[in-house]
N, C-alpha and C positions, 0 to 999 in steps of 0.2 A: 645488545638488542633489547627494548622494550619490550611488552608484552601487551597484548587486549585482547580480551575475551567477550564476546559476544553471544548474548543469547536470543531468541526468537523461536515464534512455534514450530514452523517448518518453510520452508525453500520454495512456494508456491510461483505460481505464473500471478501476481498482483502487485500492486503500485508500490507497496511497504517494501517488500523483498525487491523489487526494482528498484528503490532507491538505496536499499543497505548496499544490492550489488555495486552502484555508481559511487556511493561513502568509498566500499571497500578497494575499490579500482583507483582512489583516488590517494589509499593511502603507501607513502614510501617503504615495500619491504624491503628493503634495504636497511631499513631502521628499525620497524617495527615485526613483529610477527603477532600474525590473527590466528584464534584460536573459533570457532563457531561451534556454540552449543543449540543443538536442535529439539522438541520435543519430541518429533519424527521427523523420520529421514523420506529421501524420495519423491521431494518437490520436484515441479518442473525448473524450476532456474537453479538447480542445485546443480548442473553441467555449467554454468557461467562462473562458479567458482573457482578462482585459482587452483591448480595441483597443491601447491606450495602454503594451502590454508587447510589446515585441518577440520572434517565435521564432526561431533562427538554427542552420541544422540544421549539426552540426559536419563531415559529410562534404561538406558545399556543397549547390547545389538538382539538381547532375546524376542520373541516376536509376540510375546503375551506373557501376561502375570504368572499364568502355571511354570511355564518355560523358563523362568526367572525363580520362582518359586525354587524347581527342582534341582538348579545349578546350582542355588546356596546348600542345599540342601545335600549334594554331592561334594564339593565343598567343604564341609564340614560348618559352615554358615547358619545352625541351627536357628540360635538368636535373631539372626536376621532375616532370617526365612520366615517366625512367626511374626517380627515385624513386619512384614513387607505381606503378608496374610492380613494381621490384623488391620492396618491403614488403610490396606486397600477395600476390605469389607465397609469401616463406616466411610471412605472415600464413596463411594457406591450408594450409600444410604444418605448421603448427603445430598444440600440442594447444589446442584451446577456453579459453576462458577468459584468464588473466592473459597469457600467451604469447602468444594473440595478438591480445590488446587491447595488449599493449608492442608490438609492431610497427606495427600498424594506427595507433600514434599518433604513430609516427614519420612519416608524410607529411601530418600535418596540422600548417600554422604557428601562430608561437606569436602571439598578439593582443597588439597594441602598445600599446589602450585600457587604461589603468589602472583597477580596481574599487579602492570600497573596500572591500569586500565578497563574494569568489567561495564558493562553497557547493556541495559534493559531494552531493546530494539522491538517493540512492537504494540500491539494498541494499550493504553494506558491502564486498565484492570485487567492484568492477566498471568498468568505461571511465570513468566521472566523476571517480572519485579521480584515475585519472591524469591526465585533463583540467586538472582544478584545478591541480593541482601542477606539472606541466609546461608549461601550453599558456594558463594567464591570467595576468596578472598584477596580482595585488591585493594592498592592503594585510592585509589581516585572510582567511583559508582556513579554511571550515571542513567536517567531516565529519560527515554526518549516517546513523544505524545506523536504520533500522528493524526490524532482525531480532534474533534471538537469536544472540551472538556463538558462542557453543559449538558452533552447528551449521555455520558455517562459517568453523572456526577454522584449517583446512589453509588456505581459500582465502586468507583476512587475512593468517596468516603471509607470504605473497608479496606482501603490499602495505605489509608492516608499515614500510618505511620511508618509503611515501608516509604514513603517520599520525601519522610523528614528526614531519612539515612542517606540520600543521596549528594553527592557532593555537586553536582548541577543537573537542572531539568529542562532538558532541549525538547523545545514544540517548532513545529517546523512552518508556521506563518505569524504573523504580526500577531492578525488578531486572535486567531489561535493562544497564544500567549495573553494578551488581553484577558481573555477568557477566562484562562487560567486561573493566573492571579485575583480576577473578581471574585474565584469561588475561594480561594486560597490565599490571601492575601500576605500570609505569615512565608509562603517558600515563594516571593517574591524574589527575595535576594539572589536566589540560585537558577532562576528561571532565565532563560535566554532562547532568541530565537537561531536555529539552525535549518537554513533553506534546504530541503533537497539538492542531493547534486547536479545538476544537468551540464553535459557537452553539447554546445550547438554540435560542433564539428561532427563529433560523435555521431550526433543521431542524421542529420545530412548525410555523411559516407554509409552508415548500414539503410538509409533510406535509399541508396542507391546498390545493395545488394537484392538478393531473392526475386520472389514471384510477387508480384499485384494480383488487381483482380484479372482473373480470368473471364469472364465473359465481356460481351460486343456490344456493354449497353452505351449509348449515346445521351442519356440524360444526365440530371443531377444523382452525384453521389455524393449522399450522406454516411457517415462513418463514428462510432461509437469504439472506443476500445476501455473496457474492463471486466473484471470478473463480474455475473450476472448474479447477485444480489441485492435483497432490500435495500442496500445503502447508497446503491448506483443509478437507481431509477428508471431500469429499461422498462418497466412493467407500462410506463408513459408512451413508451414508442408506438404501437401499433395503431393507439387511435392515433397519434399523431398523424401517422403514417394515413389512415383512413381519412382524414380531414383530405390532407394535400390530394390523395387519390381522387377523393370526391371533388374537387376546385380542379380539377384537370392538370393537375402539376404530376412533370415526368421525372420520377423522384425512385430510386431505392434505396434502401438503409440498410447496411452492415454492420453487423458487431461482430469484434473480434472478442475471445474469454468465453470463458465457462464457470460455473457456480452452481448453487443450489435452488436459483431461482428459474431457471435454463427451461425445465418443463414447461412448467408457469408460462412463462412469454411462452415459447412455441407454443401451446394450448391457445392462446390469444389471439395470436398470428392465424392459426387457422381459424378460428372463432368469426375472426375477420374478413377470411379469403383473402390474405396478405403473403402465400407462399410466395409468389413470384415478385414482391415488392421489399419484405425484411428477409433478410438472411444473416443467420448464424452461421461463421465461420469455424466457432472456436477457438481454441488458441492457438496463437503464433508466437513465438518464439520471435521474432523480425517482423512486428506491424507497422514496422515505419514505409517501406514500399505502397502499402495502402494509406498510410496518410500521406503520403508524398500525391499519391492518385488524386485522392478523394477531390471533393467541391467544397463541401462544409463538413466541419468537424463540432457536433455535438456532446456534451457531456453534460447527460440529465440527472447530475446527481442529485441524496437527497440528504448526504452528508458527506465531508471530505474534511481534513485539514490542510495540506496543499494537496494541490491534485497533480501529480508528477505527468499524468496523459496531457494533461492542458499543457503544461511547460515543454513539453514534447512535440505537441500541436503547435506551439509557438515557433519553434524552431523552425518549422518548414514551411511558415508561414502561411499558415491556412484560416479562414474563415473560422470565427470560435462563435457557438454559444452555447453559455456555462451556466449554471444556474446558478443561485444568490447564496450561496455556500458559505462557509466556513474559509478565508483565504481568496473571495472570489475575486473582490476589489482589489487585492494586492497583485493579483495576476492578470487582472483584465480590466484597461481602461476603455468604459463603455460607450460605445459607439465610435472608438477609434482602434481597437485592438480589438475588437469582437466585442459581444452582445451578453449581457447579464442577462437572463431574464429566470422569472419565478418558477417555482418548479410548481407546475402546471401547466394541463397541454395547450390549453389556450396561452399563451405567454411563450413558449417555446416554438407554438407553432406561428405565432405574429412575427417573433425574429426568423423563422424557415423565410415565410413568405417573403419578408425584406430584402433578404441577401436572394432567396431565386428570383427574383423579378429584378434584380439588381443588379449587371454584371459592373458595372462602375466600382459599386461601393464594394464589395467582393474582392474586387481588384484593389482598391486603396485600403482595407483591411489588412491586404497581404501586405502590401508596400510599406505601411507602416509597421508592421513587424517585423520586415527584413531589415527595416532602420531599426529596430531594440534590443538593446543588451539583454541575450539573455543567456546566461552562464554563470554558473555559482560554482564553480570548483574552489574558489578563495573560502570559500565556506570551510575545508579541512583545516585551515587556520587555526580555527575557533579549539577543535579537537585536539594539535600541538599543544596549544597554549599548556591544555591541563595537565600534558606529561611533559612539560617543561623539569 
């Protein structure tokens, strides 16, 4: 039986960890066996993981550096007790990011288990590349982009020589890849693009488990599902929401997720007097019952590299509009599969208006999605090839 090892920050409720979950369901254990190296444990989608897939949090199970400190140190671990002292002081004095993830991964050993297979699974400058590169050892390394490289091409720069170690570098849309290689032109060769996985099937049958929404409203429902952050662009919602209110349109908005931006929009929302108009659900485990509901299905992001919620929205055939993103064109033919527009309220809210004043074309949006292929499970293909 082969081996893979995968690494990522942590198991959260978001689109990254949603799509590793779909990769990992998609691959034969029967043949292979998955190994998941976490930064922290205790995500929410860490219950969708297989029994049979080991988690193995890479700072150990102690619950702080002292804790960790004292066990080496009981132990008989001396040496690595002042190590793991000392990295983690200039760890701490350092600036965020690259600086002091290189330190931080200096007290962590390197695994003597052989992969044939270890795999960087998450946004493209972050603690996993170096994990990979330095701290497993496997035949075949690869790096996996879900973002759009341009917007953090300072931070890559400072990893750019962990990405010449890798044996291929999977980004997960066309132009995503495009992108890429414009900043990077030299790891061309090893660069390839790997879709997200989606199940139509899949998401139709859990969209036919759990609870919708629970209230008796009769109007249009609007529906958002992702974690509430900068990069998702709910912070656009409430005035949107205030335009429609004010033009007499009988409209609410849901988001499903939670993040750090969460306050923020609610502060807004009342700001607004939009309690009875946007509502945060938070997360759900199963927001396919509400997209199955919904009217129209929005995602105001204000970066993405595929957006796994849209190929999801696809599936059930609902009204899209997407913003002009990273992957947008490759997932939405505009004006026949749903609506691009610019991420501003004005432009998102001209496509609202289109489709509520439009039950026709609403309706042939969906039609025309129930005629499109969309399912990439032949995508784990791509992943055989390399442990041939």
């Amino acid at each position: 039986m082969k081996k893979i090892a995968i690494v990522t920050r942590c198991i959260i409720a978001g689109g990254i960890e949603k799509a590793l979950i779909s990769m990992i369901n998609s691959i034969d254990r029967s043949k292979y066996k998955i190994t998941i190296f976490v930064m922290a444990k205790g995500g929410e989608f860490e219950k969708f993981i297989s029994g049979d897939i080991e988690i193995i949090p890479i700072y150990g199970y102690e619950k702080t550096t002292k804790e960790k400190i004292i066990n080496n140190i009981k132990e008989g671990n001396i040496i690595n007790a002042v190590k793991i002292l000392f990295y983690t002081y200039i760890a701490l004095n350092s600036r965020p990011g690259y600086e002091q993830e290189k330190y931080l991964a200096k007290i962590l050993p390197k695994h003597k288990e052989v992969y044939d297979l270890a795999i960087a699974y998450h946004v493209p400058a972050s603690f996993p590349v170096i994990y990979v590169i330095n701290h497993l050892n496997a035949r075949n390394k690869v790096g996996w982009i879900h973002s759009d490289a341009t917007k953090y091409k300072k931070q890559i720069d400072k990893y750019y020589d962990y990405y010449k170690k890798f044996n291929k570098i999977y980004l997960v849309s066309k132009e995503g890849k495009e992108k890429f290689i414009g900043l990077y032109p030299d790891l061309s060769r090893k660069s390839e693009v790997f879709h997200n996985i989606i199940s139509r099937d899949e998401i139709i049958n859990l969209s036919q488990k759990g609870s919708g929404f629970r209230d008796k409203f009769k109007g249009i429902r609007i529906l958002t599902v992702g974690r509430i952050t900068h990069e998702k662009g709910h912070i656009l919602i409430p005035e949107i929401c205030k335009k429609l209110i004010d033009n007499k349109y009988n409209i609410r908005w849901y988001c499903i997720g939670d993040g750090d931006k969460r306050d923020e929009l609610q502060e807004q929302i009342n700001n607004y007097n939009l309690d009875n108009i946007v509502h945060l659900l938070g997360v759900k485990t199963n927001p396919y019952k509400y997209m199955k509901e919904c009217d129209i299905y929005v995602q105001p992001s204000k970066e993405e590299g595929y957006c796994i919620t849209i190929a999801e929205a696809k599936c059930l055939s609902k009204p899209i509009i997407f913003t002009n993103v990273t992957g947008a064109e490759e997932q939405i033919k505009h004006g026949k599969t749903g609506f691009i527009a610019e991420f501003d309220i004005d432009s998102i809210y001209k496509y609202l208006v289109k489709l509520i004043d439009d039950r026709e074309l609403r309706d042939k949006l969906s039609e025309n999605l129930t005629n499109e292929i969309v399912d990439t499970r032949e995508e784990i293909n791509k992943l055989y090839s390399i442990l041939r």
